[in-house]
PARO-297379 format. One record per atom (N, C-alpha, C): residue number from 1; atom name; x, y, z. Coordinates in steps of 0.02 Angstrom, whole numbers. Example, Ala and Ser with C-alpha at 12.3 -4.5 7.8 and 13.67 -1.06 7.14 Angstrom:
// residues 2
 seq atom   east  north     up
   1    N    660   -284    390
   1   CA    615   -225    390
   1    C    660   -165    390
   2    N    642   -112    354
   2   CA    684    -53    357
   2    C    645      2    394
// end
This chain:
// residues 281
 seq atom   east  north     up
   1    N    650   -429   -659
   1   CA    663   -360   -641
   1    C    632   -344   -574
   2    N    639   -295   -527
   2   CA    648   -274   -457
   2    C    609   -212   -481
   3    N    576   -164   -444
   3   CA    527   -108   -485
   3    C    545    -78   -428
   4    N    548    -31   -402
   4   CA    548     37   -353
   4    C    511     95   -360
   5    N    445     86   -300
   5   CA    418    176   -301
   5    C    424    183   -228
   6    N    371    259   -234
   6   CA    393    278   -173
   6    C    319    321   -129
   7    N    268    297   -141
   7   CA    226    290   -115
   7    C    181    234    -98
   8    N    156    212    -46
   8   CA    130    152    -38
   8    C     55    136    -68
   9    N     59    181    -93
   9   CA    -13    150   -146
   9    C     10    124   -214
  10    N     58    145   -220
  10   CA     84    121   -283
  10    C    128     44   -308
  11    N    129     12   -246
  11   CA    159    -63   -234
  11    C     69    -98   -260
  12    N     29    -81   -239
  12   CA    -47   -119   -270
  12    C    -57   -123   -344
  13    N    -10    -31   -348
  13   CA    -26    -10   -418
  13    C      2    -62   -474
  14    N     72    -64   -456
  14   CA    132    -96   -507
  14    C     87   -161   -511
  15    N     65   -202   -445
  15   CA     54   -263   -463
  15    C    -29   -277   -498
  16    N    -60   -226   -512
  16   CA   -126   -225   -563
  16    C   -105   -217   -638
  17    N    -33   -173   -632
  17   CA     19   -181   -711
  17    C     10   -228   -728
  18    N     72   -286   -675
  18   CA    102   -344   -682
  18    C     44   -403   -722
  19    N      0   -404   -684
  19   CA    -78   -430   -727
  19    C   -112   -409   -778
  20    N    -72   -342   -823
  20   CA   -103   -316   -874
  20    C    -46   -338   -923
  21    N     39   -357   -882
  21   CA     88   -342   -928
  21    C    123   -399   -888
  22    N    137   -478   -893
  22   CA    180   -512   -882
  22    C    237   -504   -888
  23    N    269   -449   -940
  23   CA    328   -458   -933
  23    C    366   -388   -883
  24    N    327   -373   -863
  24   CA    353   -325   -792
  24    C    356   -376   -719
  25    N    328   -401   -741
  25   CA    337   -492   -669
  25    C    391   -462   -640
  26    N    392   -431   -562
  26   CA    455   -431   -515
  26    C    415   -411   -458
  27    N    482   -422   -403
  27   CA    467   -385   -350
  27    C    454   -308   -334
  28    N    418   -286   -287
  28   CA    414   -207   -293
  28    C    460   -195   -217
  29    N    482   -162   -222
  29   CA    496   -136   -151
  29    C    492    -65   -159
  30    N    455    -24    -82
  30   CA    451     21    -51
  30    C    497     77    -27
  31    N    526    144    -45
  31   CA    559    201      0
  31    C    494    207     34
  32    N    513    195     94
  32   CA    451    233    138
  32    C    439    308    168
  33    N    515    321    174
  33   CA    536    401    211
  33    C    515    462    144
  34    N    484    504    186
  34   CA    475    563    127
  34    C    524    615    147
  35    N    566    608     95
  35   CA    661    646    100
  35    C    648    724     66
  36    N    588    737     53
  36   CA    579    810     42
  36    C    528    846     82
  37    N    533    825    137
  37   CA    528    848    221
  37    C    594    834    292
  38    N    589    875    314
  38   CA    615    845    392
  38    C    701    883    384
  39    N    734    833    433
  39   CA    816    839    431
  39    C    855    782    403
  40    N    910    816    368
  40   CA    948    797    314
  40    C   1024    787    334
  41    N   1029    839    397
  41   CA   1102    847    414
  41    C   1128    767    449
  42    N   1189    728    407
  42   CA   1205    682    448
  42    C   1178    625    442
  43    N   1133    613    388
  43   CA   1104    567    363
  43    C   1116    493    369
  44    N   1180    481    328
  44   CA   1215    427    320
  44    C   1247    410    376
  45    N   1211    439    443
  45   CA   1280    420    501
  45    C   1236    399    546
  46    N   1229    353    610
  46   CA   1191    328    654
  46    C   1152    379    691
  47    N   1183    438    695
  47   CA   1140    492    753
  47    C   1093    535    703
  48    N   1134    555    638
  48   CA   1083    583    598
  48    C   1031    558    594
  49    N   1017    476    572
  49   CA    979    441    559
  49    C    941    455    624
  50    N    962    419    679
  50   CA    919    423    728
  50    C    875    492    753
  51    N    908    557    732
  51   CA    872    604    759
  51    C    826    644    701
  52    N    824    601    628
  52   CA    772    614    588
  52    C    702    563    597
  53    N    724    527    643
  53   CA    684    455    679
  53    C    640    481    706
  54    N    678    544    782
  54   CA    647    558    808
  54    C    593    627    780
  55    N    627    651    748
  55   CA    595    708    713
  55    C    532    677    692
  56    N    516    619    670
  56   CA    437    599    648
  56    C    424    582    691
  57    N    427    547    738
  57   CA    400    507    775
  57    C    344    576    852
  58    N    372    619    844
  58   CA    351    676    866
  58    C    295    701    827
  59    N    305    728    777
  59   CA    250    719    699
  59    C    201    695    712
  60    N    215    598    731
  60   CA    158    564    708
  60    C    126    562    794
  61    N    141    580    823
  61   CA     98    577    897
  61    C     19    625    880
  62    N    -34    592    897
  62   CA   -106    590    884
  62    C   -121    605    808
  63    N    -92    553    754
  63   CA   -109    551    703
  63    C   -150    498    709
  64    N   -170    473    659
  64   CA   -213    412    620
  64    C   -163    343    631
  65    N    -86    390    603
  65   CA    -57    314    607
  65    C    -11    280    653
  66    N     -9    342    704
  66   CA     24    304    778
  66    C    121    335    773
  67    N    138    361    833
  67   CA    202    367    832
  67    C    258    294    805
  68    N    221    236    811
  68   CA    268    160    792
  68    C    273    180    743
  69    N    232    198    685
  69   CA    234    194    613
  69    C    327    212    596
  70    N    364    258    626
  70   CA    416    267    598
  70    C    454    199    629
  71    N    444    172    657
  71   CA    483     99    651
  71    C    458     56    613
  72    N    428     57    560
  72   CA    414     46    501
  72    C    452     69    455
  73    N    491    125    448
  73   CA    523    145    409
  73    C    605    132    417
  74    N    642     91    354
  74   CA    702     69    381
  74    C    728     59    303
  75    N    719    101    283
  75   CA    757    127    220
  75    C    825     93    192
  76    N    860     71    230
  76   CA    917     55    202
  76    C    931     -2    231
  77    N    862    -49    243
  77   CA    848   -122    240
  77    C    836   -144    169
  78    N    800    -97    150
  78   CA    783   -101     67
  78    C    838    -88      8
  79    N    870    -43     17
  79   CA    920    -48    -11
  79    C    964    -86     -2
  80    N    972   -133     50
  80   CA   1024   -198     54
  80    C    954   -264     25
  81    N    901   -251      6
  81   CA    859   -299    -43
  81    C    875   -297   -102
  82    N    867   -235   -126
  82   CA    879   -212   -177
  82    C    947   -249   -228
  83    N    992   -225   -166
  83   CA   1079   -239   -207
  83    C   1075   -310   -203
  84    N   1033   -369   -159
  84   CA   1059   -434   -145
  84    C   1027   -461   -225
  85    N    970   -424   -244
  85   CA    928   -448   -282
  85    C    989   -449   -360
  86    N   1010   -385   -357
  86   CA   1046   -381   -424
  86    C   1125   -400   -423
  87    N   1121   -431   -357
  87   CA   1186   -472   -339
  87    C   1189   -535   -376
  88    N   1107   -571   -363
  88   CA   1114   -641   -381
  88    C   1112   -664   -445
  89    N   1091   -583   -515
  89   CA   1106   -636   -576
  89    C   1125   -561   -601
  90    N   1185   -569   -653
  90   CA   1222   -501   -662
  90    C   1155   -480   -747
  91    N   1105   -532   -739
  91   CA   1058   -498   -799
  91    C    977   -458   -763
  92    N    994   -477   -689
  92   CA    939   -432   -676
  92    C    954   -346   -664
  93    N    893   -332   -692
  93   CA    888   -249   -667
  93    C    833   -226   -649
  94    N    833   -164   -594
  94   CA    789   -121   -570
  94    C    754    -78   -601
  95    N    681    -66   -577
  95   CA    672      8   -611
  95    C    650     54   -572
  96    N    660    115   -573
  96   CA    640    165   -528
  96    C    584    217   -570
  97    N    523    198   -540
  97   CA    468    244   -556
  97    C    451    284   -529
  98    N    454    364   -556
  98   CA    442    415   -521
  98    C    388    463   -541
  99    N    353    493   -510
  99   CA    304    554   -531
  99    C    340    618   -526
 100    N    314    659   -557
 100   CA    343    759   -533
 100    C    326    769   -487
 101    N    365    749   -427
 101   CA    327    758   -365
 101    C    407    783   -324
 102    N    412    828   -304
 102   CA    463    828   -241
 102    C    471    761   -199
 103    N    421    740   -183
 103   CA    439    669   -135
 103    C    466    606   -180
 104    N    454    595   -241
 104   CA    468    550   -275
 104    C    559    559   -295
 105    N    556    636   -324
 105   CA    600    664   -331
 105    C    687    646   -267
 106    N    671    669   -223
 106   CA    675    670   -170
 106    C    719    615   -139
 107    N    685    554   -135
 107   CA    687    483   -126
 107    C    749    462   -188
 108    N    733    502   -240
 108   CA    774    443   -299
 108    C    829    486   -264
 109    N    846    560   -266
 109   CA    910    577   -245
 109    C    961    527   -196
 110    N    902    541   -142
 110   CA    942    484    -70
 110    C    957    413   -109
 111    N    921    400   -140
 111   CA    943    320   -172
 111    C    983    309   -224
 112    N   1002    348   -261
 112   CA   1033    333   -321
 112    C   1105    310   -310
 113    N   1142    372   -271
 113   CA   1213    350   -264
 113    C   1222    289   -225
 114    N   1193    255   -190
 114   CA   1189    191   -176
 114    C   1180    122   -214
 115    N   1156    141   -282
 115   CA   1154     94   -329
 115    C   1221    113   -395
 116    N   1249    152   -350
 116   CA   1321    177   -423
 116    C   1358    111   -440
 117    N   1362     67   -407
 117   CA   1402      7   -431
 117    C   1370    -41   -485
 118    N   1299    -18   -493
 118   CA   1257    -59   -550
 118    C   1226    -13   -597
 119    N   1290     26   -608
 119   CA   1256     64   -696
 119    C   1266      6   -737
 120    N   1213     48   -799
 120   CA   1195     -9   -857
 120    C   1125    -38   -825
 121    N   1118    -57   -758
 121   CA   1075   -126   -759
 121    C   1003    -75   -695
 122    N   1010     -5   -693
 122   CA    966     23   -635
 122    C    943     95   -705
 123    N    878     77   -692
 123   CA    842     93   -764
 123    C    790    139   -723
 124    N    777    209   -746
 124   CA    735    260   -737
 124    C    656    264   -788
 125    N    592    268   -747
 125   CA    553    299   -776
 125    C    505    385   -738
 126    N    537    409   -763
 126   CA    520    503   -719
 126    C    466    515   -778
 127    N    396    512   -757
 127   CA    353    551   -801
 127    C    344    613   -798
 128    N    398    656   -822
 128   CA    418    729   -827
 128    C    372    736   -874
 129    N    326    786   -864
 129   CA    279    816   -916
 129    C    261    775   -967
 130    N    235    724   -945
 130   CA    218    684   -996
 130    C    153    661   -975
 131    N    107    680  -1063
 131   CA     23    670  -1042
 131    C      3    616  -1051
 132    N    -53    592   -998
 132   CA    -72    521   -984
 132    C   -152    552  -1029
 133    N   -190    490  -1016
 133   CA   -256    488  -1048
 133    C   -299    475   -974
 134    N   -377    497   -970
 134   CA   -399    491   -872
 134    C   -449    440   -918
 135    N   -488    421   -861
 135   CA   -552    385   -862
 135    C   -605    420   -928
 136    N   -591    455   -944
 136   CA   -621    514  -1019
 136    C   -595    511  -1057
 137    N   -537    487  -1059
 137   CA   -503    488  -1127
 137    C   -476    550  -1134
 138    N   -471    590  -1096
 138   CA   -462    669  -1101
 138    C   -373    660  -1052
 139    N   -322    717  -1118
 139   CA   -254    725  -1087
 139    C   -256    752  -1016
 140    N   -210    729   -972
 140   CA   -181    749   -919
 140    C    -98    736   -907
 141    N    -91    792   -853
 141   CA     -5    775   -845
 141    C     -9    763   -749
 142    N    -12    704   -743
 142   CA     13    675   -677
 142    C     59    686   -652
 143    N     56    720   -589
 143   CA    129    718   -534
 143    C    116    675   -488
 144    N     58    617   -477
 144   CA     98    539   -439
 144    C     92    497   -497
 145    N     96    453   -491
 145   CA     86    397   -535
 145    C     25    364   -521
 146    N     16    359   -452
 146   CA    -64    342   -437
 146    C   -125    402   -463
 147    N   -124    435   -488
 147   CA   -164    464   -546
 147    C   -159    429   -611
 148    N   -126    372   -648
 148   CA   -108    354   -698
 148    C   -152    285   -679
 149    N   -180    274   -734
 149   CA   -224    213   -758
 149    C   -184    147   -774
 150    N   -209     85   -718
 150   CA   -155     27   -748
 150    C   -140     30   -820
 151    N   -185     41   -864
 151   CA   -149      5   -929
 151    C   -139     69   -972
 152    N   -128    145   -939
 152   CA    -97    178   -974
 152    C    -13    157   -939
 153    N     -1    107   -911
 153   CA     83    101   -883
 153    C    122     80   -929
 154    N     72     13   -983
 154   CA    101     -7  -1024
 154    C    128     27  -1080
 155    N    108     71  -1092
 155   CA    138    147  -1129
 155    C    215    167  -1109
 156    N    203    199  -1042
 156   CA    231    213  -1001
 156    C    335    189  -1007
 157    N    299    112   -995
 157   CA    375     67  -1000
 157    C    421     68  -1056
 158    N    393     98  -1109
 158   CA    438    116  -1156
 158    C    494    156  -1155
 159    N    465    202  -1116
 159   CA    521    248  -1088
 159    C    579    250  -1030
 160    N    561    190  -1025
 160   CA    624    182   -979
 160    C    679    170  -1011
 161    N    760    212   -957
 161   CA    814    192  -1023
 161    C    869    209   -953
 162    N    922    188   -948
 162   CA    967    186   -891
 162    C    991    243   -874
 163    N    985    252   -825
 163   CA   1024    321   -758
 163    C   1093    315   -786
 164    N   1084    377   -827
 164   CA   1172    372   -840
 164    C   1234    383   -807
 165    N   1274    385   -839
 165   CA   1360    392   -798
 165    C   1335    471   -758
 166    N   1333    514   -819
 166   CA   1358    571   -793
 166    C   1276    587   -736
 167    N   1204    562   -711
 167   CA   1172    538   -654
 167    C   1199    532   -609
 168    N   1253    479   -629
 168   CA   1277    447   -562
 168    C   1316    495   -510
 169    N   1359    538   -572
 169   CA   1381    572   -527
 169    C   1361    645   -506
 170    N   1332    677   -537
 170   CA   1300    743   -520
 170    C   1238    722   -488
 171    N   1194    702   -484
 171   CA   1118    699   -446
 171    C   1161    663   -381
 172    N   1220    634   -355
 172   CA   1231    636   -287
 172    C   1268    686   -248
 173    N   1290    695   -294
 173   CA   1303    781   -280
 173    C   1256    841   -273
 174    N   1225    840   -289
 174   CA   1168    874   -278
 174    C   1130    857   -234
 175    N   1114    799   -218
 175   CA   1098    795   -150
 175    C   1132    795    -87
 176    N   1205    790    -72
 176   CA   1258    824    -36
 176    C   1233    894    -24
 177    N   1227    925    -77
 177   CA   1223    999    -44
 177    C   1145   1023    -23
 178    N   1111    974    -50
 178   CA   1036    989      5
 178    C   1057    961     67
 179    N   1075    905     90
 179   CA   1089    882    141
 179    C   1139    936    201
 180    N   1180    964    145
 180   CA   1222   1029    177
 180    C   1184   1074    188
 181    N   1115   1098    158
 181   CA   1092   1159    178
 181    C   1049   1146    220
 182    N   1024   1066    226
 182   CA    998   1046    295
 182    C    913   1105    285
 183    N    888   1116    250
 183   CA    832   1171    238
 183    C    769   1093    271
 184    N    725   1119    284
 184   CA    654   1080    332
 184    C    616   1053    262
 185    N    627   1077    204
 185   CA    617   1061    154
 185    C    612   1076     85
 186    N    614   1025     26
 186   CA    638   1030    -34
 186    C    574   1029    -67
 187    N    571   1080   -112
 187   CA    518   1099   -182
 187    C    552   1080   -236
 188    N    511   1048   -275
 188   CA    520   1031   -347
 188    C    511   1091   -407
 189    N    575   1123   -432
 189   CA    585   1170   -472
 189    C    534   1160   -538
 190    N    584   1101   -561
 190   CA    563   1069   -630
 190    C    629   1011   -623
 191    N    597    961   -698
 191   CA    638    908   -705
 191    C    657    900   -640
 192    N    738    870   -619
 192   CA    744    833   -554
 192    C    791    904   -500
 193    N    761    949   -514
 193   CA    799   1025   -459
 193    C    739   1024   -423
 194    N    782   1010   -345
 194   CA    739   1020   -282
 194    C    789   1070   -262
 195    N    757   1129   -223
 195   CA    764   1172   -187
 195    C    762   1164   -112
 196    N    805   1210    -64
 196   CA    784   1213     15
 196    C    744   1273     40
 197    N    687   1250     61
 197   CA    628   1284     65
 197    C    638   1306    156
 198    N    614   1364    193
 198   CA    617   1368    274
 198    C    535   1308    273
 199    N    566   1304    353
 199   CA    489   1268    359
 199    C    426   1293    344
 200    N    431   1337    348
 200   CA    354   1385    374
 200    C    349   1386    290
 201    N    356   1369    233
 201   CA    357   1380    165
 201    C    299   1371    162
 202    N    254   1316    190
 202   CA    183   1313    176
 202    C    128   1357    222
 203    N    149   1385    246
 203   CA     92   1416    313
 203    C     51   1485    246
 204    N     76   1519    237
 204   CA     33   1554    170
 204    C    -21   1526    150
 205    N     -4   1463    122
 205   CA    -57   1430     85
 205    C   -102   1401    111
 206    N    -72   1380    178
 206   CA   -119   1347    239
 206    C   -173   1379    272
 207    N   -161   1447    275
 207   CA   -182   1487    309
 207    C   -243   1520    276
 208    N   -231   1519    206
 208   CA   -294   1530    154
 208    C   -353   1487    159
 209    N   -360   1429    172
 209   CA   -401   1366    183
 209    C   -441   1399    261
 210    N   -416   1437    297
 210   CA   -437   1421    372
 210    C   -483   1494    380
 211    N   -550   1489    396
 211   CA   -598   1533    400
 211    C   -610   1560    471
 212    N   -635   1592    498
 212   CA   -680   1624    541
 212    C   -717   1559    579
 213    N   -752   1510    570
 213   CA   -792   1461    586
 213    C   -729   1387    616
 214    N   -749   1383    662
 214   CA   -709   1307    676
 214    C   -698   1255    634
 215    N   -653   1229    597
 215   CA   -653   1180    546
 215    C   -602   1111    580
 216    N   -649   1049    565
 216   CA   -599   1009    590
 216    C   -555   1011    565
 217    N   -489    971    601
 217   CA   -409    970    574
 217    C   -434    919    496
 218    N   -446    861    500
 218   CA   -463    825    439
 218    C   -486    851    393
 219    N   -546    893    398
 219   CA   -579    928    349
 219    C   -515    988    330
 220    N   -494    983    356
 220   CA   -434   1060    340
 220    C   -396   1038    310
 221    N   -372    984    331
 221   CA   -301    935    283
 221    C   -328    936    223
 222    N   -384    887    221
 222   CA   -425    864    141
 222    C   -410    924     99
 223    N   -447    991    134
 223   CA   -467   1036     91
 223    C   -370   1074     52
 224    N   -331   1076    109
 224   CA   -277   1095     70
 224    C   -238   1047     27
 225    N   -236    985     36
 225   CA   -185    938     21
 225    C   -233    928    -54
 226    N   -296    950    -78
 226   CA   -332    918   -149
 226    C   -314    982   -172
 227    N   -281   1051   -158
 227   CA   -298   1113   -194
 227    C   -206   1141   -197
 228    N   -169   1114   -152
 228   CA   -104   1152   -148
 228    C    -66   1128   -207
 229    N     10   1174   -218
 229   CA      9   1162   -276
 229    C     70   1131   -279
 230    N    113   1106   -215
 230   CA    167   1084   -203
 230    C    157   1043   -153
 231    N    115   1003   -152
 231   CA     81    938   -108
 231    C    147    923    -91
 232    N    127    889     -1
 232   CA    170    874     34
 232    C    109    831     97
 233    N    142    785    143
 233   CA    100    736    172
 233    C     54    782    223
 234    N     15    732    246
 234   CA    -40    746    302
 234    C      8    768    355
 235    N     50    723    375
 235   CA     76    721    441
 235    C     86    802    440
 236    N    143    811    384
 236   CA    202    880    400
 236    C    124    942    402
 237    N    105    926    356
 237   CA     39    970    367
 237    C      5    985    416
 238    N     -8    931    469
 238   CA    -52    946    548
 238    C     16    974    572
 239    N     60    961    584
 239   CA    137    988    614
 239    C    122   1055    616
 240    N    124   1097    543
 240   CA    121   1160    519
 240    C     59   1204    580
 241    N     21   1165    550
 241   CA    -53   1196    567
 241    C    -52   1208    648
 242    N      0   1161    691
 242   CA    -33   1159    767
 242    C     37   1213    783
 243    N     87   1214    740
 243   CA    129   1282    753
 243    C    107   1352    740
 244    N     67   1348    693
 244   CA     24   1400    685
 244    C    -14   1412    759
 245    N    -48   1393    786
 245   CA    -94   1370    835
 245    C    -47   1390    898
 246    N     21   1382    912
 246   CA     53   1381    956
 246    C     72   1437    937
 247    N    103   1480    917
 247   CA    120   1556    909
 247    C     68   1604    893
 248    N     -2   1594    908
 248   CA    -50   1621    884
 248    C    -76   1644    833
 249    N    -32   1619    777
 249   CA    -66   1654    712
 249    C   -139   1625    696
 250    N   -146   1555    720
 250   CA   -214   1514    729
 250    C   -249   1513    791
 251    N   -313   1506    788
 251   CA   -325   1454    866
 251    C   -352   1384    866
 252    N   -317   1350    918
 252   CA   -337   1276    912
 252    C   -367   1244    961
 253    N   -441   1217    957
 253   CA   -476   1186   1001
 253    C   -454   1125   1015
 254    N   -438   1110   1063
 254   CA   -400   1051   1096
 254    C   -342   1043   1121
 255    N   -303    976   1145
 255   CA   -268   1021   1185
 255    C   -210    956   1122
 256    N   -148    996   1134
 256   CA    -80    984   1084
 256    C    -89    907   1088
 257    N    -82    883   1064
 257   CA    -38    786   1044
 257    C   -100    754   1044
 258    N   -170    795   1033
 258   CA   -234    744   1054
 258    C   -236    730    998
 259    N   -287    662    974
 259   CA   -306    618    925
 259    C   -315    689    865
 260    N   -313    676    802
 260   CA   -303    741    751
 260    C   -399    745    727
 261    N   -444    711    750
 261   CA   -504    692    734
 261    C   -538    755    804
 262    N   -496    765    850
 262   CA   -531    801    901
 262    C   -482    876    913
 263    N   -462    895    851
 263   CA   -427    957    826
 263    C   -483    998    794
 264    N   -502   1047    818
 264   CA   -519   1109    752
 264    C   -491   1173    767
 265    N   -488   1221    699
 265   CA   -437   1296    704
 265    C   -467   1315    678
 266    N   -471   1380    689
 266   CA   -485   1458    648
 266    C   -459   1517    641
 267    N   -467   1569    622
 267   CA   -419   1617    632
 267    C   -449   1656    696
 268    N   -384   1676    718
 268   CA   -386   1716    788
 268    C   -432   1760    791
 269    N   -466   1765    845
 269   CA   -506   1822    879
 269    C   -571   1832    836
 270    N   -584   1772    789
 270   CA   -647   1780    727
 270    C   -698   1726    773
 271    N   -766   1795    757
 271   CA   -828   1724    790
 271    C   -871   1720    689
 272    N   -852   1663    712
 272   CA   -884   1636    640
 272    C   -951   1636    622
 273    N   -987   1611    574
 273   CA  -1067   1599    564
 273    C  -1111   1590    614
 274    N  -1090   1546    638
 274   CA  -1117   1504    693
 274    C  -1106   1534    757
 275    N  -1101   1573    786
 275   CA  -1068   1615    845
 275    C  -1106   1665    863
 276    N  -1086   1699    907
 276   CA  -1157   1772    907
 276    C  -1115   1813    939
 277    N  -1093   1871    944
 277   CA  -1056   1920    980
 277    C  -1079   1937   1013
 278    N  -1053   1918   1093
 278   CA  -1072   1928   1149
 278    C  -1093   2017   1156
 279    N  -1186   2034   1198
 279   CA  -1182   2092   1204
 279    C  -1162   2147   1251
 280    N  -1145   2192   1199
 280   CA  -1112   2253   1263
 280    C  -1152   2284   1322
 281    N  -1129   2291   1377
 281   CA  -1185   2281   1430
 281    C  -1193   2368   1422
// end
């Protein structure tokens, strides 16, 4: 069997399974693109593609992980792995492991109708509200899967059972018309309903995190991305924050595209703790 997630911590994860559970033995492959951010319009066509290329690659200028990183991402290299794999014996099958996550979510949309020629053999596990056990022994309900304990997976695999007919054809349809509303991004309702969100959907919440006192950009990320309640990546997050910064609803020490380690913001026209208000002569 062939396994599919869609975060890259979770290719380490499957294979600490695989050593708990021999008979999950397969390859993992990677969605790398997070499809519940960015642009949607035109997708499937060479310019769409290319100008959701460029849309990160803008993003990732003075991140951690370098504007190249999106030539790393080549999405539908993997899906021609994928199909060669369940080309070569008509008894292998895939599985697609997902968390309640918009991005997980997200990803299976863009991928599914691409595997329509191998129903029966392309097998779903969505841990929709379903409670895991933590390091305590105490219930929880995970929205990644990297919150889930290798050998609570073996549990887990029971529940896998095939993407049905009527999947095949409504969940690509449904992603058609996100792709039509072309929105900067998709929220996870419940079960597999993503919504089109304006960009600015997170600046509210962002904006709660950011005090009077200079806070680095890192320390700002950490602090929203462990507390928000519709998690979404670092990158789109510094994006947000330095638009804030550029229309003044923020202010930002440094100057635009610099390293994200030599970023800090606060709210406008506030002298913080540390500050002294200059005196009136």
């Amino acid at each position: 069997m062939l396994h599919i997630v869609f975060n890259e911590v979770e290719v380490d994860l499957l294979k600490e399974v695989m050593q708990l559970d021999p008979s999950l033995e397969g390859p993992v492959e990677l969605i790398r693109d997070d499809y519940a951010v960015g642009p949607l319009a035109g997708l499937d066509t060479e310019e769409g593609a290319a100008s959701r290329k460029q849309w990160w690659r803008e993003l990732l200028v003075g991140s951690p992980y370098g504007a190249e990183r999106v030539d790393l991402i080549n999405d539908a290299e993997t899906v021609l792995t994928i199909t060669r794999f369940l080309d070569q014996d008509p008894e292998h099958e895939c599985f697609i492991w997902m968390g309640q996550n918009q991005h997980d979510v997200a990803g299976y949309f863009w991928l599914v109708s691409q595997l329509r020629a191998y129903q029966g053999r392309v097998m779903i596990l969505y841990m929709n509200n379903l409670p895991f056990l933590n390091e305590k022994g105490q219930l929880f309900y995970p929205a990644f899967l990297s919150e889930i304990r290798p050998a609570e997976f073996i549990k887990a695999k029971k529940l896998a059972r095939p993407v049905t007919r009527s999947e095949f054809e409504i969940d690509p349809d449904e992603w058609k018309k996100l792709c039509d509303d072309n929105g900067m991004v998709r929220w996870l309702e419940g079960g597999k309903k993503l919504i089109s969100k304006d960009i600015s959907c997170y600046d509210p919440e962002i904006r709660r995190f950011v005090g009077g006192d200079w806070q680095k950009a890192n320390r700002l990320l950490h602090q929203v991305l462990t507390r928000m309640k519709n998690r979404t990546g670092d990158v789109f997050l510094m994006s947000r924050l330095c638009s804030l910064a550029s229309t003044g609803v923020l202010e930002m020490k440094g100057e635009p595209g610099a390293p994200w380690k030599d970023l800090e913001f606060r709210q406008p026209g506030a002298f913080g703790s540390k500050e002294t208000v200059p005196a009136q002569e």
